[in-house]
VMD Tcl script that builds the backbone (N, CA, C; Angstrom):
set m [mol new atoms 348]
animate dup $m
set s [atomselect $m all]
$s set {name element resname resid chain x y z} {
  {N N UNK 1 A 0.843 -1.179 0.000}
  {CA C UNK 1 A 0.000 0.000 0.000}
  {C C UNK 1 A 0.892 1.247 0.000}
  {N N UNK 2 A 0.356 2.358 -1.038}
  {CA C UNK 2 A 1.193 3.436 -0.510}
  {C C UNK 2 A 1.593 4.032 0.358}
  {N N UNK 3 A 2.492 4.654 0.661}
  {CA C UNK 3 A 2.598 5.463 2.049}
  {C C UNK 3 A 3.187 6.643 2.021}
  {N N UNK 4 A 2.516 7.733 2.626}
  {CA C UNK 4 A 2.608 9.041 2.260}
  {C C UNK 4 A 3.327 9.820 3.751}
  {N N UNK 5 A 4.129 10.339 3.810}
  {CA C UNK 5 A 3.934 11.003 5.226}
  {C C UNK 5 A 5.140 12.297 5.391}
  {N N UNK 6 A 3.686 13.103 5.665}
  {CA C UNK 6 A 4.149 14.465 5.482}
  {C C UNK 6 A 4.718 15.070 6.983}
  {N N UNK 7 A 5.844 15.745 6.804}
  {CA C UNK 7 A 6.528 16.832 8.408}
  {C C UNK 7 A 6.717 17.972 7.651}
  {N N UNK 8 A 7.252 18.529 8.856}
  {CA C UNK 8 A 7.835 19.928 8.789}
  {C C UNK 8 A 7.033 21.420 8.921}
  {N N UNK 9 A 5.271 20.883 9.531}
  {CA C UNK 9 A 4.212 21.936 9.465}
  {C C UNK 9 A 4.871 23.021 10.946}
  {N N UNK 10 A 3.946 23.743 10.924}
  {CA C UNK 10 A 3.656 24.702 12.488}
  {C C UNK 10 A 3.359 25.676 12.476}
  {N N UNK 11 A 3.754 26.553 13.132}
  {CA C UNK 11 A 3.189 27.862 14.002}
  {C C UNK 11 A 4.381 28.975 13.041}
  {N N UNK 12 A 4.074 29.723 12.490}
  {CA C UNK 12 A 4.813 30.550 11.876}
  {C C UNK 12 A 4.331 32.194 11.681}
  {N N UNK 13 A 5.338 32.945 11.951}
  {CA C UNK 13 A 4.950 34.584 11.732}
  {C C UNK 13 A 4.823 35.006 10.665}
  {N N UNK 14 A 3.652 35.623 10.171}
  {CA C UNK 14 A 4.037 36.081 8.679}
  {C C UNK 14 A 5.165 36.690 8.376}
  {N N UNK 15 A 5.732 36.482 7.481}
  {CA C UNK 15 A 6.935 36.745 6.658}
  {C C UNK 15 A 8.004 35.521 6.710}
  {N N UNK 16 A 7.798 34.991 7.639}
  {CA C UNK 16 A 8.026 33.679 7.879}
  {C C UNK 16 A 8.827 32.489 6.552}
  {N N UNK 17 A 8.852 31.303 6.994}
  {CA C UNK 17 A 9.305 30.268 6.135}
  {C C UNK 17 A 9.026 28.868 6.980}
  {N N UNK 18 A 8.927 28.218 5.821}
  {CA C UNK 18 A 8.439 26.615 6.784}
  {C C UNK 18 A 9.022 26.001 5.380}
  {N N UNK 19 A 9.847 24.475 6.033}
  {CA C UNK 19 A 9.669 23.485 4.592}
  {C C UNK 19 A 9.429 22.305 4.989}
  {N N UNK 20 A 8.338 21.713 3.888}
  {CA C UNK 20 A 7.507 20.537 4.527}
  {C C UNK 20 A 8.345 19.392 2.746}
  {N N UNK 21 A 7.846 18.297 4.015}
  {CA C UNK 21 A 8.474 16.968 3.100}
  {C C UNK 21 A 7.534 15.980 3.495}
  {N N UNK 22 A 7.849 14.947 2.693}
  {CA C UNK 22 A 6.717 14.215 2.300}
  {C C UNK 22 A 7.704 12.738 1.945}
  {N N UNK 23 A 8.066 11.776 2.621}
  {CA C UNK 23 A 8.152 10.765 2.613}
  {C C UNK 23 A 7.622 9.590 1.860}
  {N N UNK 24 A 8.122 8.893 0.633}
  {CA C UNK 24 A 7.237 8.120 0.208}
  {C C UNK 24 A 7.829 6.756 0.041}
  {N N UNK 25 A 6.732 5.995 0.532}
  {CA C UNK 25 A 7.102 4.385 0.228}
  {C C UNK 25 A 6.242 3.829 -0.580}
  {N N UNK 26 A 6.657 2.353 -1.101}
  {CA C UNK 26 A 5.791 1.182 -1.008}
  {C C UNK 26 A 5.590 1.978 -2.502}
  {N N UNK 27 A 6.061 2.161 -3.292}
  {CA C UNK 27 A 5.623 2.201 -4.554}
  {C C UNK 27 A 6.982 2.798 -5.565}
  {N N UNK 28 A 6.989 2.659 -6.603}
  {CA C UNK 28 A 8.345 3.482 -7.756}
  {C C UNK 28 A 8.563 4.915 -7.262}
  {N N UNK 29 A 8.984 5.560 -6.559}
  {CA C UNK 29 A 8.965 7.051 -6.369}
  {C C UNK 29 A 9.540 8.027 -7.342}
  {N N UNK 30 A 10.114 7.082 -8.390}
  {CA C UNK 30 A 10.741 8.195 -9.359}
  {C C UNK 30 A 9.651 7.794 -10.711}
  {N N UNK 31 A 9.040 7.491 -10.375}
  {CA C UNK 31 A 8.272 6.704 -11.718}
  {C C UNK 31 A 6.829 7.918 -11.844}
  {N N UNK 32 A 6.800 8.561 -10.586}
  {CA C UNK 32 A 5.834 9.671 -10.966}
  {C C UNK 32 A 5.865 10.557 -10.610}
  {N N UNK 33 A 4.974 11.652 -11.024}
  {CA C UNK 33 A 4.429 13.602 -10.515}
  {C C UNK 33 A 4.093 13.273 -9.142}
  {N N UNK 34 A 4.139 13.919 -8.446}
  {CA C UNK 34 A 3.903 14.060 -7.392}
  {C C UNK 34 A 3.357 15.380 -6.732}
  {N N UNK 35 A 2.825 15.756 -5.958}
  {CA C UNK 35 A 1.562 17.192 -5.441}
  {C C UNK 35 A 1.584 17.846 -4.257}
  {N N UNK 36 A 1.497 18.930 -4.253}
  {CA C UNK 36 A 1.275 19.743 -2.748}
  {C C UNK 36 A -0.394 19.946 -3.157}
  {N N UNK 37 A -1.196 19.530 -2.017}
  {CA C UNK 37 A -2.654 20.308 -1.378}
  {C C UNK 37 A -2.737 20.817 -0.318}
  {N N UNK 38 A -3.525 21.788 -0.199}
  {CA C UNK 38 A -3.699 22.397 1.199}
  {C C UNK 38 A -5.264 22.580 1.675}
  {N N UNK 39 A -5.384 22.614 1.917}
  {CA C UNK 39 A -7.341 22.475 2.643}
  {C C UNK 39 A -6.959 23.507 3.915}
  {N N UNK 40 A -7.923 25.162 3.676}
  {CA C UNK 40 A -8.207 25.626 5.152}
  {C C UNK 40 A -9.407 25.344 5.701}
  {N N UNK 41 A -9.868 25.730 6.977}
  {CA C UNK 41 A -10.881 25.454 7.397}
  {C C UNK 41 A -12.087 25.993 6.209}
  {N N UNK 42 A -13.435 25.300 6.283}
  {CA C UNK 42 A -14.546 25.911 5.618}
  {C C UNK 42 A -14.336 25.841 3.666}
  {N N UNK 43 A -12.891 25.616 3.372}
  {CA C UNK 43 A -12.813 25.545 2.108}
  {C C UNK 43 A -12.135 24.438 1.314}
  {N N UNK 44 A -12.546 24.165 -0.066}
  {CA C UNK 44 A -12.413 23.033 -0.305}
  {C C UNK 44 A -10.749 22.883 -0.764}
  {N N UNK 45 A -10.412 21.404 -0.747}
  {CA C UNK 45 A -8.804 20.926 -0.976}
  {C C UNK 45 A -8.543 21.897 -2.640}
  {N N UNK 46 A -7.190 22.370 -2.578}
  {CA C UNK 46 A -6.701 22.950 -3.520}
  {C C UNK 46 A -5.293 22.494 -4.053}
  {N N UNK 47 A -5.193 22.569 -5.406}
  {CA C UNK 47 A -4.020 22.379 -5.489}
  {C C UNK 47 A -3.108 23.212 -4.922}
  {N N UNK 48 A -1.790 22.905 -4.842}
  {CA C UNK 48 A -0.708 24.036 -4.186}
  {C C UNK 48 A 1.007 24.314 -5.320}
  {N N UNK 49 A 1.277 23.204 -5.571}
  {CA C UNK 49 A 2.141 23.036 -6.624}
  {C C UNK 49 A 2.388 20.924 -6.848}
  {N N UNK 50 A 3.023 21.119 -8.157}
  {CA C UNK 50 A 3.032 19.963 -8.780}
  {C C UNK 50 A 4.328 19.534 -9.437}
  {N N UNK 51 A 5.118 18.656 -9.394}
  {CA C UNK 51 A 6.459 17.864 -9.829}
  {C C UNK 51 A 6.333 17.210 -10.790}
  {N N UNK 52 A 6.972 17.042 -11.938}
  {CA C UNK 52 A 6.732 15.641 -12.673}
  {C C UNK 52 A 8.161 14.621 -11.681}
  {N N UNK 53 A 8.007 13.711 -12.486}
  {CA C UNK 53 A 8.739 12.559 -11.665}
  {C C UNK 53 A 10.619 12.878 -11.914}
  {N N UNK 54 A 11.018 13.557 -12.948}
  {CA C UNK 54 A 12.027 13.842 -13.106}
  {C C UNK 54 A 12.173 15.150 -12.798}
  {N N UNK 55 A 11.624 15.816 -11.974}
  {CA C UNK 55 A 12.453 17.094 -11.451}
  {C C UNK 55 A 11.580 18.410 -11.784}
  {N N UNK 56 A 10.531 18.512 -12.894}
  {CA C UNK 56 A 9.937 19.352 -13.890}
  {C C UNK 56 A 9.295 20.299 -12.857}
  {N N UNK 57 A 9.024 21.525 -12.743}
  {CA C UNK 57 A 7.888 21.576 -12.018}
  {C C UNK 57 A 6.932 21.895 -13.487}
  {N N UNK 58 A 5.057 21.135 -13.040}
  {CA C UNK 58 A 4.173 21.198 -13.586}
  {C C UNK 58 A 3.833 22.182 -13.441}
  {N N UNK 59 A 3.003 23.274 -12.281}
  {CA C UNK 59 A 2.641 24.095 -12.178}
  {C C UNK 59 A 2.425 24.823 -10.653}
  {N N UNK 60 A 2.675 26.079 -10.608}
  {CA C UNK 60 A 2.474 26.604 -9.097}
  {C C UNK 60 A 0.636 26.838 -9.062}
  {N N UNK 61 A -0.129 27.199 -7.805}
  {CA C UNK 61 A -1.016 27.902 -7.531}
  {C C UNK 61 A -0.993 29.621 -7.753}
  {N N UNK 62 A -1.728 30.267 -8.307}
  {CA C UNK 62 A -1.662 31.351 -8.472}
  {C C UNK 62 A -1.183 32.176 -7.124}
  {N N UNK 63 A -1.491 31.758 -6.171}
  {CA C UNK 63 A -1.323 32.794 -5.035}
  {C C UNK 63 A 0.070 32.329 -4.272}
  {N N UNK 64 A 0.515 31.561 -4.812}
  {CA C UNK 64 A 1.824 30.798 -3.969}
  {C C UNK 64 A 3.259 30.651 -5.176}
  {N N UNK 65 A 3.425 31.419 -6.286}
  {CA C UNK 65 A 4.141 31.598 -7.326}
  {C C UNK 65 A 5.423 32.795 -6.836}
  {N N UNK 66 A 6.136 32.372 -7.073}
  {CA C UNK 66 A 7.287 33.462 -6.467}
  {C C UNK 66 A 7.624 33.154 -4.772}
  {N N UNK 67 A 6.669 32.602 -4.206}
  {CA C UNK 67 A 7.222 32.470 -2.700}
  {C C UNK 67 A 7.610 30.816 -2.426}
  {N N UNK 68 A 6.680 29.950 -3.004}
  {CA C UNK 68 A 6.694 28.638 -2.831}
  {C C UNK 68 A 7.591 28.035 -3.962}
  {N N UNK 69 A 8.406 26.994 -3.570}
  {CA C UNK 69 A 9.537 26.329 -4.257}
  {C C UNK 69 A 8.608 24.552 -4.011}
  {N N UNK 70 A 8.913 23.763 -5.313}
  {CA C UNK 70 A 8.654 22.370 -4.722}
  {C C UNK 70 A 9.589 21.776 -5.347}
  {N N UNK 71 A 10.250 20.580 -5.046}
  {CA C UNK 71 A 11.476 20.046 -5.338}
  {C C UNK 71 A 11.026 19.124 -5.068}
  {N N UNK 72 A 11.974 17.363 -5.208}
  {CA C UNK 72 A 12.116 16.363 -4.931}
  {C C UNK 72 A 13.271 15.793 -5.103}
  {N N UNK 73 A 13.669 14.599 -4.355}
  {CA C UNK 73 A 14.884 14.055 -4.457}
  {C C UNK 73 A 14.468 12.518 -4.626}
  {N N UNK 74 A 14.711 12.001 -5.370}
  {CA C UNK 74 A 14.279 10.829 -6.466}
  {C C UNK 74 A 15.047 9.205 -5.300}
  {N N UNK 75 A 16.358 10.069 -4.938}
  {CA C UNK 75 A 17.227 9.454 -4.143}
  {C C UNK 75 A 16.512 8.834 -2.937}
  {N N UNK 76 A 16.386 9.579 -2.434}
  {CA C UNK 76 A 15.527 10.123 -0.567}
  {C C UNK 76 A 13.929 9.669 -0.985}
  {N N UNK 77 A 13.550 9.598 -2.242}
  {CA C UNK 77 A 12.039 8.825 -2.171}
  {C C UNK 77 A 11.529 10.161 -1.539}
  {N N UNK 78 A 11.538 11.988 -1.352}
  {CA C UNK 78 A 10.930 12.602 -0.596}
  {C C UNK 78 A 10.647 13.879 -1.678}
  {N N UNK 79 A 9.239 14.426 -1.392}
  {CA C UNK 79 A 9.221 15.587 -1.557}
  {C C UNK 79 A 9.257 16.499 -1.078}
  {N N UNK 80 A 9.449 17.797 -1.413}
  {CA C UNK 80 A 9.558 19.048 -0.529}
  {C C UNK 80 A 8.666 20.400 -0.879}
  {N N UNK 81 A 8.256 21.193 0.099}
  {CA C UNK 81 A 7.739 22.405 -0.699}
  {C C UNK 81 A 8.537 23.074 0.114}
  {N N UNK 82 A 9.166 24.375 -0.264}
  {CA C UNK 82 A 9.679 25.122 0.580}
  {C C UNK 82 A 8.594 26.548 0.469}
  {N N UNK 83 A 8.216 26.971 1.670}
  {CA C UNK 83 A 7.243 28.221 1.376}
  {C C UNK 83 A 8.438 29.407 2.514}
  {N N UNK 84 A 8.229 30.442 1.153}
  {CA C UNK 84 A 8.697 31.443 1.886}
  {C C UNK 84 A 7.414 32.893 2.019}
  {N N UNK 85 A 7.808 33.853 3.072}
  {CA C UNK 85 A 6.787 34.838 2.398}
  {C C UNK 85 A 5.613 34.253 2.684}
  {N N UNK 86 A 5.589 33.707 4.002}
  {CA C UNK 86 A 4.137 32.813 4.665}
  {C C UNK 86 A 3.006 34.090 4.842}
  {N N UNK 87 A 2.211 33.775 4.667}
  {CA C UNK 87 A 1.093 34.823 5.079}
  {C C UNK 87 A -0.128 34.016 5.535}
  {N N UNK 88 A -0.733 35.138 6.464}
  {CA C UNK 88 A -2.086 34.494 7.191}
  {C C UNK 88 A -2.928 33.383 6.285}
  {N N UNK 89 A -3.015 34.101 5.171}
  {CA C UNK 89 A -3.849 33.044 4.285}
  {C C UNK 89 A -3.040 31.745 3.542}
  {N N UNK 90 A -1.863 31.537 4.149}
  {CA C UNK 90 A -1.629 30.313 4.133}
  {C C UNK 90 A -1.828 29.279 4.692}
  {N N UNK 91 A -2.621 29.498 6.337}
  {CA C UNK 91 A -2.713 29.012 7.063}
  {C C UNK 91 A -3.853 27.646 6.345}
  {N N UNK 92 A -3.270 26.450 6.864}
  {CA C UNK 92 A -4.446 25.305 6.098}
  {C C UNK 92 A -3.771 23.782 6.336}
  {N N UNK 93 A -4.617 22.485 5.939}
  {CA C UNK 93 A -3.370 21.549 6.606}
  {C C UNK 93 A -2.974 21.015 4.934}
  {N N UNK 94 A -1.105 21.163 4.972}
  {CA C UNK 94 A -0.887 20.499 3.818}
  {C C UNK 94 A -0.858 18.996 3.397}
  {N N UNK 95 A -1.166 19.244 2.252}
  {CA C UNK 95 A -1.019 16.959 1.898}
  {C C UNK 95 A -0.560 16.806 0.765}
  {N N UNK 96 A 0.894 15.761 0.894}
  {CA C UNK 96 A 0.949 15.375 -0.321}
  {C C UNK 96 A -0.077 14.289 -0.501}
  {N N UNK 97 A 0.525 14.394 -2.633}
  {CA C UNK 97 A -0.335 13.458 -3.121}
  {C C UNK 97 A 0.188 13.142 -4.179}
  {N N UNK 98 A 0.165 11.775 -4.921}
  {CA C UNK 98 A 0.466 11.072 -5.845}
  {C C UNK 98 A -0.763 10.597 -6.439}
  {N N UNK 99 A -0.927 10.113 -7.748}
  {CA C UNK 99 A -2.123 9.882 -8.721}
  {C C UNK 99 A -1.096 8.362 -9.060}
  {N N UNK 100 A -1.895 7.226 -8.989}
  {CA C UNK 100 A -1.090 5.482 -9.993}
  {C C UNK 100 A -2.271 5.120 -10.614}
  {N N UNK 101 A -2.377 4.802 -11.913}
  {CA C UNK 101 A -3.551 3.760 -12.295}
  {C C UNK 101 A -4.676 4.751 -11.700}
  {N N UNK 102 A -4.798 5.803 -11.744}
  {CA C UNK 102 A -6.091 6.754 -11.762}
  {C C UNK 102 A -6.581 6.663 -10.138}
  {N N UNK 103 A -5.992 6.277 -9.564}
  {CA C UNK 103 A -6.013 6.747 -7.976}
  {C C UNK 103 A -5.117 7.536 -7.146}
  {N N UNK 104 A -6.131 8.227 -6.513}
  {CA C UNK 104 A -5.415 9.081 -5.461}
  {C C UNK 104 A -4.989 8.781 -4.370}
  {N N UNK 105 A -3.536 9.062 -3.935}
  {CA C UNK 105 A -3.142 9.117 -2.565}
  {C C UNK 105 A -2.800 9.847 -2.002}
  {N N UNK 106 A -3.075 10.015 -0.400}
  {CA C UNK 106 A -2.620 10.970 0.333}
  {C C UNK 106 A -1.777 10.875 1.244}
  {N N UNK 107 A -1.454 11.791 2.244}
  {CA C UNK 107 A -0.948 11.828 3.166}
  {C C UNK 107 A -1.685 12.059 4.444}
  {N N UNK 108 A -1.608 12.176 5.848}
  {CA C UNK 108 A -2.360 12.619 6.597}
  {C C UNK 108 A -2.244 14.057 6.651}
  {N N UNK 109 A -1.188 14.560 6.056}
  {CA C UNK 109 A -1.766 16.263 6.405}
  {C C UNK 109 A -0.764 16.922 7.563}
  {N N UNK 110 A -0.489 17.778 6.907}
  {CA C UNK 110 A 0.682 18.743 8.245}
  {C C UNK 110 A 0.063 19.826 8.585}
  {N N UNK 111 A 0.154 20.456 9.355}
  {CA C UNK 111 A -0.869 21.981 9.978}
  {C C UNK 111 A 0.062 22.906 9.693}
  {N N UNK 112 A -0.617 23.847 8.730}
  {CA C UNK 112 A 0.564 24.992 8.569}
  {C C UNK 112 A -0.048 26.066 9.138}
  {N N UNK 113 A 0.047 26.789 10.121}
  {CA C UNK 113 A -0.315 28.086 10.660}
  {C C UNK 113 A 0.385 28.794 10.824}
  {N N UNK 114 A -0.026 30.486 10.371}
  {CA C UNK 114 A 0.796 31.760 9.915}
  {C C UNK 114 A -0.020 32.504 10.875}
  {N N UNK 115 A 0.248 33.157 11.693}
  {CA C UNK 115 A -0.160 33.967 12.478}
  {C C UNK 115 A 1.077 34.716 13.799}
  {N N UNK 116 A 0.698 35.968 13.990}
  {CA C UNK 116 A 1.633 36.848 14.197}
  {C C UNK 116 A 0.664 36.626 16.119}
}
mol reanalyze $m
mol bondsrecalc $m
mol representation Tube
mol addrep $m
């Protein structure tokens, strides 16, 4: 079964920086794209940014372009988002995610909170 598991969330001041990673087992880790989501309270899961399996980035979120970095290391089986330039409305819990054979997987979710 896959296994997803995301660190590196918390308590952060705006202007801030946090970098979250994402651990992956139990499946090819270089064999695919891989995803940042974030879900805040009251609103629905969003994309955040996207990897192809060799390094590419697919695409940022409009509101997280210029501050947010996503990387992976093919080696380490891990992904990363690095967010800089945190702001209140980042606050939300992040999840990676991988797509195999037209299913989704997740992670349980890291708590990112921006507040001064």
């Amino acid at each position: 079964q896959v296994q997803l598991v995301e660190s590196g969330g918390g308590l952060v001041q705006p202007g801030g920086s946090l970098r979250l990673s994402c651990a992956a087992s139990r499946f090819t880790f270089s064999s695919y794209p891989m995803s940042w989501y974030r879900q805040a309270p009251g609103k629905e899961r969003e994309l955040v940014a996207s990897i192809t399996s060799t390094g590419g980035v697919l695409r940022y979120a409009d509101s997280v372009k210029g501050r947010f970095t996503i990387s992976r290391d093919n080696a380490k089986n891990t992904v990363y988002l690095q967010m800089n330039n945190l702001k209140p409305e980042d606050t939300a819990v992040y999840y990676c995610n991988t797509r195999i054979l037209g299913r989704n997987y997740w992670g349980q979710g890291t708590q990112v909170t921006v507040s001064s």
